[in-house]
N, C-alpha and C positions, 0 to 999 in steps of 0.2 A: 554312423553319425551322418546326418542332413545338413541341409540348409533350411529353414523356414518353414520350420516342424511345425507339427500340429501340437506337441505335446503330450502326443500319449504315450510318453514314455514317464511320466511321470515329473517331469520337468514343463516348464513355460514354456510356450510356442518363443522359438528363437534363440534359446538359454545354452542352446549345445556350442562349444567353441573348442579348441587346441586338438589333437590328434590322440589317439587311444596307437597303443602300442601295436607293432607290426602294419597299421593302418596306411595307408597311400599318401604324402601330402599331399592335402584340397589345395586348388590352386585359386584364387580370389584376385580378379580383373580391378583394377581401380580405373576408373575414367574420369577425369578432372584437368583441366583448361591450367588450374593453379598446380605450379609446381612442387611448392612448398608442402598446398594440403596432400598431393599426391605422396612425396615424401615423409609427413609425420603421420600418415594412414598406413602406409608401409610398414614404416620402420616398425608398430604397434602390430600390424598381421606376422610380419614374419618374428619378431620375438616370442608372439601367442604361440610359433608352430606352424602357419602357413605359406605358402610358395606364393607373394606378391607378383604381379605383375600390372605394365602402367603405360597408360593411354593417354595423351594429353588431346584426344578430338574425335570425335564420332569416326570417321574413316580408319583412324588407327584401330578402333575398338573392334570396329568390325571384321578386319583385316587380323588382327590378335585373336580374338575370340573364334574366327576360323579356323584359326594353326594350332591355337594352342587347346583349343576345348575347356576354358576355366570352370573349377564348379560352382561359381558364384560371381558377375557382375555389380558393382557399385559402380552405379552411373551418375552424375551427374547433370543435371537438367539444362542449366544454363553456361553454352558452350558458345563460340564462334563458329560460322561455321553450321555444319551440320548436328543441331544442339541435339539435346539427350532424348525428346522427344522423339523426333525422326528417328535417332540412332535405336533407340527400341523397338520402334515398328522394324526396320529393316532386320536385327535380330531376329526379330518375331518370325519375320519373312521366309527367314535362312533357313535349310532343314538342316543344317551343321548346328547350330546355334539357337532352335528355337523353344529348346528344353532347357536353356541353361536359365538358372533364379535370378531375375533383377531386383534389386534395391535401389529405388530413385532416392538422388542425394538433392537439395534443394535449400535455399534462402527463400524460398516460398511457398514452405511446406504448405502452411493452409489453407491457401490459392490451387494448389495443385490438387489435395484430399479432395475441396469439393469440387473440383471438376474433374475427378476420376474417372468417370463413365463418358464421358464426350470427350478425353482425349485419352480413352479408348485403351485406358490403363489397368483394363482390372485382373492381370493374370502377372503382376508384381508382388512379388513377397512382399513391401511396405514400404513405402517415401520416409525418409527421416531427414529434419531439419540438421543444418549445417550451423 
């Protein structure tokens, strides 16, 4: 099981979720400023089957995603601080960190979509609106 499948498995690109038996828990990074949405993202990962873990600021994220090796970041864009922008280039940067899947979280989804390519986003599994 992946993250941000292509689908050739006969399934829709993205549709694989919960853990198949004997399998590893996937550990999935939430990064988000709000406390709240951090916790009701949570709460929904870890009863699916996955090992949450949570960021409230780009420094932490990167700093986590160091130690911990998650196999999926949700990030967040707009952050205090060193927002989600940065925080993913500097992933990107990391050779610890620069294979793990990001998903940008966003209040600006389609401000962000079109300007994918000038802020140099295009090896993101996919931004989804908040």
């Amino acid at each position: 099981m992946g993250f941000c499948s292509e689908g050739g498995d006969g399934t829709e690109p993205g549709t694989e979720v919960g853990q198949e038996e004997g399998e590893k828990v996937k550990k999935i990074l939430i990064v988000d400023d709000e406390k709240d949405f951090r916790l009701a993202l949570s709460t929904r990962l870890t009863a699916s089957g996955f090992e949450a873990l949570e960021a409230g600021d780009g420094a932490s994220c990167i700093a986590l995603a160091s130690t911990q090796k998650p196999d999926l970041i949700l990030l967040d864009i707009l952050m205090p601080g060193r927002d989600g922008i940065e925080t993913y280039h500097a992933l990107r940067k990391n050779p610890v960190t620069k294979g793990i899947p990001i998903i940008l979280l966003t209040a600006l989804e389609q401000d962000i979509e079109a300007n994918k390519h000038t802020l140099e986003l295009e090896e993101t599994c996919a931004i989804l609106g908040k």
